[in-house]
N, C-alpha and C positions, 0 to 999 in steps of 0.2 A: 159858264166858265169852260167847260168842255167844248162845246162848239169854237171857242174865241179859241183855246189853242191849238184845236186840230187846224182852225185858218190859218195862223201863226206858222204851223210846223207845214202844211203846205203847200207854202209862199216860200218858207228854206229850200224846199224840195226845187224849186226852179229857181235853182241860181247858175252863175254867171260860169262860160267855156272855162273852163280851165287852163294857165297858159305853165309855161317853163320859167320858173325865178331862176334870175341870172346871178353872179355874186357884187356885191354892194358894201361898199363901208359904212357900217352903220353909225347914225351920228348920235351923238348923247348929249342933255337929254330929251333929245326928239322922238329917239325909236323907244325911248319908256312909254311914250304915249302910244293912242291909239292908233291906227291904220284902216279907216273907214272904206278904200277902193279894196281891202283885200277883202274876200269870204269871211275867211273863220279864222279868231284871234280869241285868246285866250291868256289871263294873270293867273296864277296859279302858284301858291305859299302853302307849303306842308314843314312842320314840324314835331318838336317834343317840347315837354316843360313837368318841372316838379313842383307842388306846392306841400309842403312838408312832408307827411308819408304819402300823397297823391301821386301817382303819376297818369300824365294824360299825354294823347297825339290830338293834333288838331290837323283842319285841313280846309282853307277858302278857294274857294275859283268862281272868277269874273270872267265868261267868254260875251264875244262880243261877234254879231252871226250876219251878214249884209246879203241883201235881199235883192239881189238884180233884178225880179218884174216889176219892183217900186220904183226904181230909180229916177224914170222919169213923170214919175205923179207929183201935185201941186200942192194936192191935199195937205193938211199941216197934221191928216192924222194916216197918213199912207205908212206902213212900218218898213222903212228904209233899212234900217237897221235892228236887230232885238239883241238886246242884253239878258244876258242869266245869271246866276249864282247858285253856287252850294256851297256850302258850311257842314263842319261833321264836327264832332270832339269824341276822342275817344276816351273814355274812363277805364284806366286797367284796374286799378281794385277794383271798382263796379262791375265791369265784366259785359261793358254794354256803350254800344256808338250811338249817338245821335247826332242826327244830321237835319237839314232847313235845306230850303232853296226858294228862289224868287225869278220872277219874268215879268218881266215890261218891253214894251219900245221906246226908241229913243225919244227923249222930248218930253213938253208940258214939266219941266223940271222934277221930273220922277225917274228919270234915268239918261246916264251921262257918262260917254268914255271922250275924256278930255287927248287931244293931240299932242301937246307940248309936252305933256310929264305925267308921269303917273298919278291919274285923277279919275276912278272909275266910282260911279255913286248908281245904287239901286233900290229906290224905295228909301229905308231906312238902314240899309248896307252901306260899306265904303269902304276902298285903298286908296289912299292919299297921302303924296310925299307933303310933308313939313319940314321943312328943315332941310337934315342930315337923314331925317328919318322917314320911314313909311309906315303910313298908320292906318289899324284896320279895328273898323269898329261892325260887330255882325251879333246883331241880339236876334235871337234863334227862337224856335219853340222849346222852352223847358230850359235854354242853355245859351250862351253868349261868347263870344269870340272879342276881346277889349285889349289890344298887341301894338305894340310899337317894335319896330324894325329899326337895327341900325348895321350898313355894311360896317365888316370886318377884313373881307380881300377884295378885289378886281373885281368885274363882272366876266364869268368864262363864255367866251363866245363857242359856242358849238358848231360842228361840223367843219366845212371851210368858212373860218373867218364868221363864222354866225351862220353860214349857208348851209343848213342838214338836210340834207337826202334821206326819206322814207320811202324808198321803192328803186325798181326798174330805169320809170320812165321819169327822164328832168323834171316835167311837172306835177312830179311827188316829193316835194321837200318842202321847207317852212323855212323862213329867217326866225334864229332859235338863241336865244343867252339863258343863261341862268345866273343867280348868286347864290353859291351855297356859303356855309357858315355865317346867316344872319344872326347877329345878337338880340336876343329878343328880350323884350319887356311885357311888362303890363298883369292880367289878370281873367281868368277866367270864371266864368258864372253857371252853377249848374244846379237844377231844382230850387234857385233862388239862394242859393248858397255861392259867397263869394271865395275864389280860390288868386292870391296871389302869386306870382309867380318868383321862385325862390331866388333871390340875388348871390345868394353863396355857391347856390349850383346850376353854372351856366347852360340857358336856354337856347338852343339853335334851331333856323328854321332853314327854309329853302327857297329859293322864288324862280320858276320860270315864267318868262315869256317868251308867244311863238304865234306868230302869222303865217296863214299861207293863203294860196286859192282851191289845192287838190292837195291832200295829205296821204290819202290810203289807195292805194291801187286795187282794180276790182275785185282779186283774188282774196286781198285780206279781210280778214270779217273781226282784226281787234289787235291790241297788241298788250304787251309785258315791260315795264317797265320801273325804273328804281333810281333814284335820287338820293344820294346817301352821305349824311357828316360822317366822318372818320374823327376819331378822336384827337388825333395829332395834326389836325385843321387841313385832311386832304381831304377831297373831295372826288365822288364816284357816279357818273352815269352810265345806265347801261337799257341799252331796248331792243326789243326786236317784235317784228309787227310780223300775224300768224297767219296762214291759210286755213280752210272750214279742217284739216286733216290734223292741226298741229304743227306742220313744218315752220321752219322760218322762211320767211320769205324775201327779210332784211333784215339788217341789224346794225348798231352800230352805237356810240357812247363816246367819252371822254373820261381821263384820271386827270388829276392835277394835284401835284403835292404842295406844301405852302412855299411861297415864292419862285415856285418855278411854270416853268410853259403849260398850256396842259395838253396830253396826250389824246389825239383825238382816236376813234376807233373808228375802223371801216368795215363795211359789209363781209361778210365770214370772218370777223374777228373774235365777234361776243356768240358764246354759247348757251344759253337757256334751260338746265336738265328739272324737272320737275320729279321734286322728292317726296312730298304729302300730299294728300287733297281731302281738303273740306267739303260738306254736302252742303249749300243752303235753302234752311227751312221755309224763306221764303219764293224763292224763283226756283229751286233744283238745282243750281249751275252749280256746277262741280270747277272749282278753284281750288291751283296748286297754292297753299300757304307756307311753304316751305323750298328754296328753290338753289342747285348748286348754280354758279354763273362764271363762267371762265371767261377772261377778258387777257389784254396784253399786260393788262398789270396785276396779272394775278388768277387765282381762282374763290373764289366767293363764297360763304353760303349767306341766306338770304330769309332768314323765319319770323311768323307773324308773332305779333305779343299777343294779341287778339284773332281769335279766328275770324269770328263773324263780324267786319269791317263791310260786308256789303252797303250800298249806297241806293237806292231808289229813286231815281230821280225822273220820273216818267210824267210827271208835273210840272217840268221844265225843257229836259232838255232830250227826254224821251226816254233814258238807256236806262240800265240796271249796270250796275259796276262796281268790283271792289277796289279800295282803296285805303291800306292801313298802315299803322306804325309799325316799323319792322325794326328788328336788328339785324348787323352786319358781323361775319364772323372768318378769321382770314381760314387758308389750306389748311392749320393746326388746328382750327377751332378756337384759338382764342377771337375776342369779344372787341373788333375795332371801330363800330364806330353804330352807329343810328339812324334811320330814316324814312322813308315812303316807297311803298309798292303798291304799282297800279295794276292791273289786270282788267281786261275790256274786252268785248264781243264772246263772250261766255254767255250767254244767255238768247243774243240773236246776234247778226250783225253789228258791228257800229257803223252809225252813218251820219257824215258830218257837212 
């Protein structure tokens, strides 16, 4: 197993020049699907839910990785493309994350990122529109992720027009949307104990999607980011991707209050100040769990509900990274809204 994904991981390592994405109307729902010519794409759903006194975060991601020295092999077992997955739930009375992850290549009907619509299946994983809805079914080690999605606003296209710029140079940006304020359904499972999710008290989640070919310029070794419900159904991005020293290197996001345009952010807009930091016991990596964020809509603060949200994912997709339920708190400190903080290349590089 070792041998098979050190070859898996590199065969990633030689991929494809990287060129400059130009901007593009994006059509729907075709660009829910996959993007098999691009490098690295990625589904990604984080949210919150109550099940009576329970409270938990969850968090799925389906990337999908293309393999340029396959491309031209005949082989029906050449890995053209690799799929991954993580899964985490966090338990906050428990006081403890758990998280899964899975890798195949494309094919032999064991993993599959559909092009027309959002249809990504791995093993015994899956995101899958039905309907109106998106449905994610991920039984984990010890714990189970069983969610149905249904939009509540627009899809916010990020950047220009969907076209977000992560760096310097043109060919560091991704075609990017999000949907925040998904209404969430369903139920989760943890130590074999089933947790339904409370209809009286609304469940929100998050969903990005984002393709590119070159995402990180060579300087950055990781970035900071946060995707956030606002309680009064606005919605909040905000990133910025770091140098080995701390600096920023870029940055930039989007606000959108409900029914109106949303405000994109450009590079020296969003500010990053780090207020706390956690040690963790298992990698050392020192992570801010607590973080002020000055943006054009405002100033932020940004605190973990859980410290130790670290993730391990060196079985998949190589990295160590945290990634937890947070709340959102406006300039007063009052209490506006909930959602996910990423933090990445705290332990070595990221490299995608």
């Amino acid at each position: 197993m070792l041998q098979r994904r050190a070859l898996l991981l590199a065969a990633l390592a030689l991929s494809q020049q990287a060129r400059a994405l130009v901007p593009l109307q994006l059509q729907f729902p075709r660009d829910l699907g996959s993007h098999p010519d691009f490098r690295t794409e990625w589904w990604y759903v984080t949210g919150h839910a109550t099940s009576g006194a329970r409270s938990f975060g969850f968090q799925l991601t389906f990337f999908r990785s293309r393999v340029a020295s396959t491309q031209g092999m005949q082989s029906r077992f050449a890995a053209r493309q690799l799929l991954f997955a993580h899964a985490a739930l966090t338990d906050l009375q428990g006081g403890k994350l758990w998280h899964d992850q899975r890798i195949a290549r494309e094919g032999f009907g064991i993993a599959l990122a559909d092009e027309s619509d959002t249809g990504i299946r791995l093993h015994d994983w899956h995101l899958l529109r039905e309907g109106q809805d998106l449905v994610a079914e991920l039984p984990g080690a010890d714990f189970g992720l069983h969610l149905r999605f249904r939009e509540t606003q627009p899809l916010l296209l990020q950047g220009d027009a969907g076209l977000s710029r992560k760096g310097p140079e043109p060919e560091q940006a991704s075609y990017y949307y999000s949907v925040p304020q998904l209404a969430t359904s369903g139920h989760l499972q943890l130590k074999g104990q089933r947790f339904a999710i409370d209809k009286q008290t609304p469940a929100r989640a998050w969903l990005d999607h984002e393709w590119s070919q070159a995402l990180m310029h060579p300087d950055a070794v990781g970035w900071d980011w946060i995707g956030m419900n606002l309680t009064d159904g606005s919605a909040l991005t905000a990133f910025h991707l770091r140098r080995a020293d701390g600096s920023a290197l870029w940055n930039g996001g989007s606000f959108r209050a409900p029914g109106a345009a949303a405000r994109i952010f450009r590079d020296g807009e969003v500010v990053f100040t780090a207020r706390r930091w956690w040690t963790s016991p298992l990698s050392q990596a020192r992570y801010p769990v607590e973080w002020t964020v000055q943006t054009p809509a405002g100033r932020f603060t940004v605190r973990s509900l859980l410290d130790d949200q670290e993730l391990d994912s060196r079985s998949s997709t190589g990295a160590i990274y945290w990634e937890g339920v947070s709340d959102l708190f406006d300039a007063e400190g009052r209490h506006v809204g909930r959602g996910y903080l990423e933090m990445t290349g705290y332990t070595q590089r990221l490299r995608l």
